[in-house]
Backbone bond lengths (Angstrom), bond angles and torsions (degrees), N, CA, C in turn:
res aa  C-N    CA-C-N  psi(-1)  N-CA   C-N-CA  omega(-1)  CA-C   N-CA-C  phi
1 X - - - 1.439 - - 1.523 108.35 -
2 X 1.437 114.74 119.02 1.452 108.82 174.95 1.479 128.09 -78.36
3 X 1.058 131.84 147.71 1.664 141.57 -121.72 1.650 95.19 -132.41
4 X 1.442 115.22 -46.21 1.380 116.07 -158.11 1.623 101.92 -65.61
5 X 1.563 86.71 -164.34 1.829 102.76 -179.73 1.468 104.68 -85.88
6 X 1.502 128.79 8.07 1.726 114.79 165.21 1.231 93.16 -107.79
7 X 1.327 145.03 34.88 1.205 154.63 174.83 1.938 114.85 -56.67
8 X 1.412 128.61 74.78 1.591 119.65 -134.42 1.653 95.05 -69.38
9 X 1.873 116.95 -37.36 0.721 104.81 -160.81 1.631 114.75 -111.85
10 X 1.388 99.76 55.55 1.284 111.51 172.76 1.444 126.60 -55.88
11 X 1.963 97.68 -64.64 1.113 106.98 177.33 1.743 139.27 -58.41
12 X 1.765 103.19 -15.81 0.569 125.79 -165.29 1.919 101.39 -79.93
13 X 1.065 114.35 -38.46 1.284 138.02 171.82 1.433 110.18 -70.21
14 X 0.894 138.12 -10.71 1.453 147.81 -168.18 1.418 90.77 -105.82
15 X 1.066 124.55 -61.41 1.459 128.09 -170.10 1.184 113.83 -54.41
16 X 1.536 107.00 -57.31 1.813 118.96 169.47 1.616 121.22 -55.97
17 X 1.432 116.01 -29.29 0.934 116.92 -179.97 1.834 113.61 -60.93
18 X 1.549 108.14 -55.76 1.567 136.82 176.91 1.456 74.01 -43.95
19 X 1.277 129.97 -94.62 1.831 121.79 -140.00 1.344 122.64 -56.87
20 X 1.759 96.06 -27.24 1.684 88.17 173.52 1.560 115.58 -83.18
21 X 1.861 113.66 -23.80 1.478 104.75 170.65 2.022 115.54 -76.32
22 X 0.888 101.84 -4.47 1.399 98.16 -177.89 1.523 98.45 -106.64
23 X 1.058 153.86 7.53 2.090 163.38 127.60 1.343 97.55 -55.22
24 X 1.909 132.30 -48.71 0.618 142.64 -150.88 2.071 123.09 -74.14
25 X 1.801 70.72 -61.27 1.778 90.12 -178.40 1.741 123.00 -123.66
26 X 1.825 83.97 4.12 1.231 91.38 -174.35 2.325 130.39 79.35
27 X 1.237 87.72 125.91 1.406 88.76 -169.69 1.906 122.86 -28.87
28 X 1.020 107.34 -49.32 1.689 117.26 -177.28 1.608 79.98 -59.48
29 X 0.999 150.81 -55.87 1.291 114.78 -158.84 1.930 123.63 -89.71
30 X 1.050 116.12 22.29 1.528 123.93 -156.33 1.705 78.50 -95.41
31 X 1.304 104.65 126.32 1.572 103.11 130.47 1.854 123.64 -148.67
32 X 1.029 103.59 -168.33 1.667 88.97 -173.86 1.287 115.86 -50.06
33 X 1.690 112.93 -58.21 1.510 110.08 -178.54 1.535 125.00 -31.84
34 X 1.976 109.12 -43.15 1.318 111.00 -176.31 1.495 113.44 -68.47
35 X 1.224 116.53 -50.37 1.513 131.33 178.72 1.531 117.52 -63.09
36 X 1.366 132.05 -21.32 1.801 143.55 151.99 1.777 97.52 -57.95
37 X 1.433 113.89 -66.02 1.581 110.71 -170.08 1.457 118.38 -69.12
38 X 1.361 123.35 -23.47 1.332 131.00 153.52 1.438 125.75 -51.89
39 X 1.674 104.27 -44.97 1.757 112.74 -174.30 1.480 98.36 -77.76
40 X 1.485 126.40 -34.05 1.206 127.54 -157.89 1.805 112.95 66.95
41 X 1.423 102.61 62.13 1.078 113.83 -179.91 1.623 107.02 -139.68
42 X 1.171 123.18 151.14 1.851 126.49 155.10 1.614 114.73 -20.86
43 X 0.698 116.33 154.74 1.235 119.12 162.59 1.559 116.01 -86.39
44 X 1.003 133.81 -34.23 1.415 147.68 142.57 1.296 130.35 -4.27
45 X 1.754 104.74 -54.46 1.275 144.16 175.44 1.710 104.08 -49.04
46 X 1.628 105.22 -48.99 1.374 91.64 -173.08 1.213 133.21 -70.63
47 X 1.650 122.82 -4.81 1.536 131.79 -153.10 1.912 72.54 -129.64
48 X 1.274 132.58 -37.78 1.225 105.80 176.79 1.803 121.47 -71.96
49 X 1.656 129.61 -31.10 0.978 111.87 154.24 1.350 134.47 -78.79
50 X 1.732 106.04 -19.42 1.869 98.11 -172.54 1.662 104.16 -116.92
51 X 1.254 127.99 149.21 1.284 105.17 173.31 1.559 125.47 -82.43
52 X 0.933 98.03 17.66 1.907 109.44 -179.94 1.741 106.06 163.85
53 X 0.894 110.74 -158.03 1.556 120.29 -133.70 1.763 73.25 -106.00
54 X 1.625 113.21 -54.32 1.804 100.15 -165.38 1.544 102.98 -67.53
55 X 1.152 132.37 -6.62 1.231 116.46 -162.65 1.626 91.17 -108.58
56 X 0.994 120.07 -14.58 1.944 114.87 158.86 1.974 105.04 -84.54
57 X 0.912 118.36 -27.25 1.490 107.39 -176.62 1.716 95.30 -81.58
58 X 1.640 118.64 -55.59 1.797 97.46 173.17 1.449 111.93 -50.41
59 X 0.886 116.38 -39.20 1.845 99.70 -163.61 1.790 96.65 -74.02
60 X 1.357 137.33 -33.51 1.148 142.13 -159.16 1.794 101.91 -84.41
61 X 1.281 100.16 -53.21 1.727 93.89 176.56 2.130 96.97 -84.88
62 X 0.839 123.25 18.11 1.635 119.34 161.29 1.699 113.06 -84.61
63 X 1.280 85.29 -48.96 1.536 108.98 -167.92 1.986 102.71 -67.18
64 X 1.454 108.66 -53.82 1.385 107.73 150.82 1.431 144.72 -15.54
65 X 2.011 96.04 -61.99 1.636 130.42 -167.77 1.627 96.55 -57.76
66 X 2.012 104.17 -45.01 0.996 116.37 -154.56 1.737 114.70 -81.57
67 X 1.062 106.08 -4.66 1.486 127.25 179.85 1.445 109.27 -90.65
68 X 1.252 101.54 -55.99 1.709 103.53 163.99 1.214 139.42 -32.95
69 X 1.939 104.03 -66.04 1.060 112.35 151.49 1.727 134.75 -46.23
70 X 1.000 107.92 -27.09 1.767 107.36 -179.21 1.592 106.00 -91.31
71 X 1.084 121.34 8.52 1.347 135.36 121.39 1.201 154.34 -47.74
72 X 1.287 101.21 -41.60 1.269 101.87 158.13 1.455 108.15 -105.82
73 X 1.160 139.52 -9.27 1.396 134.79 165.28 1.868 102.00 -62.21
74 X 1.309 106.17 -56.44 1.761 105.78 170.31 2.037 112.62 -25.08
75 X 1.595 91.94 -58.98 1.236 94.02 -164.11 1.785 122.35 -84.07
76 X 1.303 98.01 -14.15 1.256 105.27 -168.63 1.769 111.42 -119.53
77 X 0.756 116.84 -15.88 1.817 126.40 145.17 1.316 121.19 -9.27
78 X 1.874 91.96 -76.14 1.650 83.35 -170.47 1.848 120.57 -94.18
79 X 1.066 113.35 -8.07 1.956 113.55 166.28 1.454 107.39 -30.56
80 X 1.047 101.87 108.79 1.790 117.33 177.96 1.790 89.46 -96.83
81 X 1.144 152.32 3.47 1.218 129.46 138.40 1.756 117.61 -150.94
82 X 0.790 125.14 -165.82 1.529 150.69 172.84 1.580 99.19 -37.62
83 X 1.171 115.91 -73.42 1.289 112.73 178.76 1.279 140.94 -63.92
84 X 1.751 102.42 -26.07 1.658 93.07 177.99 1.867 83.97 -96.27
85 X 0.774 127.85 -7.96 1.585 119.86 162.37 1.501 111.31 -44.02
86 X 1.078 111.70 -62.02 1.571 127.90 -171.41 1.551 103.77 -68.79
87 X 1.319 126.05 -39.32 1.829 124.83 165.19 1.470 110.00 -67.25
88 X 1.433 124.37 -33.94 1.282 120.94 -165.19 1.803 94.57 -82.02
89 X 1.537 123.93 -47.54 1.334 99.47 -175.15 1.788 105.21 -67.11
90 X 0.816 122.55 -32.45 1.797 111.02 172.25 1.763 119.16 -43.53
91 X 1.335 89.93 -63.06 1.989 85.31 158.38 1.385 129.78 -61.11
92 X 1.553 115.35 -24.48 1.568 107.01 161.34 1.792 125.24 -65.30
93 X 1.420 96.70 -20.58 1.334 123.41 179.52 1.655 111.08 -49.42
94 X 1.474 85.37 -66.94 1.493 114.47 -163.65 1.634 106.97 -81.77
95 X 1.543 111.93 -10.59 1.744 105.84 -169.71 1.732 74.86 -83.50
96 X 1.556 115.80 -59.71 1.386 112.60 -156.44 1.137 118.10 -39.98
97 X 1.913 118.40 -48.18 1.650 104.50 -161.61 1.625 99.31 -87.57
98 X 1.561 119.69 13.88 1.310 93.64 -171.56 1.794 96.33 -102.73
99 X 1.624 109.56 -29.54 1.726 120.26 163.50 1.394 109.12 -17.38
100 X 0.978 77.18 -152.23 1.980 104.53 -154.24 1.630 93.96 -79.96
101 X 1.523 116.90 129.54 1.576 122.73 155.80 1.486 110.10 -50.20
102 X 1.921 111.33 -34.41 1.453 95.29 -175.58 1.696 129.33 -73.49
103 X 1.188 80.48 -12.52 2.129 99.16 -174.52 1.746 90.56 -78.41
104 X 1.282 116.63 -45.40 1.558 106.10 -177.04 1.622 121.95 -71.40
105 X 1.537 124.26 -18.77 1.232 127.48 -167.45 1.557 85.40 -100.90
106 X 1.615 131.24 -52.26 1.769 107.41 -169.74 1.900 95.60 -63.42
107 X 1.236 126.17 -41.71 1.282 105.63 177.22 1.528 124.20 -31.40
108 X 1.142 110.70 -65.95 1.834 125.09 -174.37 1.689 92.69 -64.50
109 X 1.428 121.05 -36.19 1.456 92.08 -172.54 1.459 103.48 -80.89
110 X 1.383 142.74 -11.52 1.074 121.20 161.04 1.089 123.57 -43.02
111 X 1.857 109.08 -74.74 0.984 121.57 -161.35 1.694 105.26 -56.37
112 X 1.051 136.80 -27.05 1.538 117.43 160.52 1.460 129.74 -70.33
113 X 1.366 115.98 -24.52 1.309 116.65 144.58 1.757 131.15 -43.02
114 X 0.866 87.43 -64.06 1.562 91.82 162.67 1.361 138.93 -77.96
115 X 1.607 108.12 -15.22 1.380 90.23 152.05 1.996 128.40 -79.91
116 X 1.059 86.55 0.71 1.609 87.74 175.37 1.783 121.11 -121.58
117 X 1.365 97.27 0.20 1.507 114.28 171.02 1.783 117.64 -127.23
118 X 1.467 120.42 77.00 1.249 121.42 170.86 1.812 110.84 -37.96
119 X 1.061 149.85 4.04 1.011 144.92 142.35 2.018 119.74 -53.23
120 X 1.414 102.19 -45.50 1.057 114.45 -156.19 1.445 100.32 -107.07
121 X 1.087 119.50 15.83 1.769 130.57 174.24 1.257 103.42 -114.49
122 X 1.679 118.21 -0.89 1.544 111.88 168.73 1.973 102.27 -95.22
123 X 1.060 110.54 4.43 1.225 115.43 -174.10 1.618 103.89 -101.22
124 X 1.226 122.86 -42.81 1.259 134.28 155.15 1.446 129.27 -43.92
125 X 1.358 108.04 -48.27 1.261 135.13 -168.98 1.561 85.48 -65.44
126 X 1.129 124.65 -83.67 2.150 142.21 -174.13 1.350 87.52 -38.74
127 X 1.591 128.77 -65.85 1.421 104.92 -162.91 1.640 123.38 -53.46
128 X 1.677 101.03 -44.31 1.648 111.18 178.52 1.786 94.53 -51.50
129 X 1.361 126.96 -65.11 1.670 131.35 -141.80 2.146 85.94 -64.30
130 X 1.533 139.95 -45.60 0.990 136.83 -173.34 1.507 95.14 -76.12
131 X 1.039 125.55 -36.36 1.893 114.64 -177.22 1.545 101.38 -51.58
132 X 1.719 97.92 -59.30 1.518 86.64 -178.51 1.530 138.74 -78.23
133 X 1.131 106.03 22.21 1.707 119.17 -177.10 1.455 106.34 -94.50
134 X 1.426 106.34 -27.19 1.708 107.47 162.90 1.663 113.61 -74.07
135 X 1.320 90.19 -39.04 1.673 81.08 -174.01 1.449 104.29 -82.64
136 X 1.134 141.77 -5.93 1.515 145.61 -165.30 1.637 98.23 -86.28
137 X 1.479 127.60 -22.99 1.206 139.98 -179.75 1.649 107.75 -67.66
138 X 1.314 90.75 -30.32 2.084 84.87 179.68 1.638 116.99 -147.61
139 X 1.907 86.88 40.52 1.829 97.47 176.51 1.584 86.92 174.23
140 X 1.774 95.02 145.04 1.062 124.75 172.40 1.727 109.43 -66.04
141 X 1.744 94.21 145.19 1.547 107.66 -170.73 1.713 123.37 -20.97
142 X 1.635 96.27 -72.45 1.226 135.55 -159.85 2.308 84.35 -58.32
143 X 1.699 99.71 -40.70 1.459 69.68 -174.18 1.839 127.94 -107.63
144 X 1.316 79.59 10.47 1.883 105.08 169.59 1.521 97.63 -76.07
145 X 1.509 129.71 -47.39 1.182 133.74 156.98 1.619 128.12 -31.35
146 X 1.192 114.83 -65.85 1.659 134.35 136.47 1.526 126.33 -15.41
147 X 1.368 92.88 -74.64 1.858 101.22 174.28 1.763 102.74 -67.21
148 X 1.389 123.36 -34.52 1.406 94.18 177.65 1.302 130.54 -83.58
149 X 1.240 118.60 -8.73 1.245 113.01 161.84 1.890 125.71 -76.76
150 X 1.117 85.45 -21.93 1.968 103.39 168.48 1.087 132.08 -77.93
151 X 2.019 114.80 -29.09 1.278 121.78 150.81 1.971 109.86 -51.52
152 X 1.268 115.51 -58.79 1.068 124.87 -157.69 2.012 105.17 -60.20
153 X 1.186 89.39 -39.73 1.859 88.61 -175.02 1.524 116.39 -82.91
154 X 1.660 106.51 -30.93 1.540 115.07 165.88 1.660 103.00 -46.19
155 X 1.483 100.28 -41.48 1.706 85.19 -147.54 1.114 101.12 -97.67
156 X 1.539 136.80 -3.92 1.618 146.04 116.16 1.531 109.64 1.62
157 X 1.429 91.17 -101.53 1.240 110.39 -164.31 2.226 106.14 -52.76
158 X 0.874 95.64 -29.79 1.966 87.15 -167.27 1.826 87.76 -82.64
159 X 1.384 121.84 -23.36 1.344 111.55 175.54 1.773 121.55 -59.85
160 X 1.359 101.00 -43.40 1.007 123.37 -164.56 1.870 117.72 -89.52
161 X 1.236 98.04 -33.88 1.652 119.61 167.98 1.500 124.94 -44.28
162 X 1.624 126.38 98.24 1.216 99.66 165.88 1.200 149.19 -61.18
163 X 1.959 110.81 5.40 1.148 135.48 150.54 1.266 141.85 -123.72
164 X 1.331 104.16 42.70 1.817 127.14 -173.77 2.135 99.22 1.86
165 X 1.067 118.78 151.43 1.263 117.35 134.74 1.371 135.38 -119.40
166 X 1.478 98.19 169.45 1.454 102.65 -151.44 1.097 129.36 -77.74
167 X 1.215 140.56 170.41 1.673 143.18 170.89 1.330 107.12 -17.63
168 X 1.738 121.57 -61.61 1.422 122.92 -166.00 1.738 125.89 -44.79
169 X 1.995 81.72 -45.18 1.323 92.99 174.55 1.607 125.11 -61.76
170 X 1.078 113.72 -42.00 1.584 146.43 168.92 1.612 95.57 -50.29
171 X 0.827 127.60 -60.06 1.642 130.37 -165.95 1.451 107.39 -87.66
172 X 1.522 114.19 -17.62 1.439 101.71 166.99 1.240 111.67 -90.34
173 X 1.253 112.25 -45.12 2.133 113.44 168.93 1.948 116.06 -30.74
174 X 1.534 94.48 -48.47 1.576 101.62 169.84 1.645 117.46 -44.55
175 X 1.479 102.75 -62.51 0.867 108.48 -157.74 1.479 117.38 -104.55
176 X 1.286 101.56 22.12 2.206 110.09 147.61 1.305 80.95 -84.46
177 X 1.299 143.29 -71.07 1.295 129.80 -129.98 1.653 114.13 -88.48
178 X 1.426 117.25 -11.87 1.305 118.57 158.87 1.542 118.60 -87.31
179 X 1.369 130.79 -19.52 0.956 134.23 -179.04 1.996 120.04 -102.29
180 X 1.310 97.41 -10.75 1.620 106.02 176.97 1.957 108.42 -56.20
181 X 1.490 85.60 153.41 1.398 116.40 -165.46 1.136 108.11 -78.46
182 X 1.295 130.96 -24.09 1.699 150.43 -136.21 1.954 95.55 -63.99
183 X 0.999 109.58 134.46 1.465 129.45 171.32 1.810 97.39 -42.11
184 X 0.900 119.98 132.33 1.767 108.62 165.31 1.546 116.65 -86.74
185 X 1.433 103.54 -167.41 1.976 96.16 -146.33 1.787 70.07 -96.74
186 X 0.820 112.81 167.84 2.104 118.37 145.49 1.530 97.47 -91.79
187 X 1.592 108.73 132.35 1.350 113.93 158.42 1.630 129.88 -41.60
């Protein structure tokens, strides 16, 4: 692994380093020193690629958002209709809370980031508006809107559950909410 200053994939390591120490120990504890000895880089490195600490946590929870999302593009891509739409978000359900603890802890530390840093609720904001552009492909706004907030708490709660429930439940939650009667909004 090359070490010097043409080092290409420095930054790239810097970034990875931040997400796995902040999964790790949690945001309050990140600072450059930890995230340089993690990347195995200078310390130097960090003020020479980022200009401070928020502009490595946006690019690091971006780079995240953006992983997420191709997640649900993975899963929701190929549904050629309504129905395996409605099975495929149940398996996105069920891959998520059963995935990585680390994808579930930088999640929540975003979202507390951003609720107390309007900077970082525009990062939130893009991930939700691209989540739902997959689901907008095989359901109306108002209920791609719906399902994404239901992906997100399903896969909460079965993460977090010392007794997750199962698919059925998951596939019936979908499908009140894809199949409800409810008057629609007017734009």
């Amino acid at each position: 692994m090359a070490t010097g200053h043409t080092d290409p994939r420095r930054r790239e390591r810097i970034i990875a380093a931040t997400l796995d120490l902040i999964a790790e120990e949690g945001l309050a504890a990140v600072s450059h020193r930890k995230i340089a000895r993690r990347a195995g880089v200078p310390l130097g490195s960090m003020t020479y690629h980022f200009d401070g600490m928020d502009e490595l946590l946006r690019e690091a929870f971006g780079e995240f958002t953006g992983d997420a999302v191709a997640v649900f593009d993975a899963y929701l891509a190929a549904p050629a209709d309504r129905e395996e739409a409605v099975e495929a978000v149940a398996d996105l359900v069920h891959a998520l809370s059963e995935g990585s603890r680390r994808d579930l802890v930088l999640t929540q530390e975003l979202y507390a980031l951003a609720a107390r840093r309007p900077a970082y609720r525009e990062l939130t904001h893009e991930w939700m508006r691209r989540s739902r552009i997959h689901l907008e492909k095989h359901f109306d706004p108002d209920t791609a809107r719906q399902l994404d907030a239901l992906i997100e708490g399903l896969t909460l709660h079965r993460a977090l559950s010392r007794k997750p429930h199962d698919r059925a439940l998951t596939l019936d939650a979908i499908t009140r909410i894809t199949t409800a009667t409810g008057t629609p909004r007017k734009p």
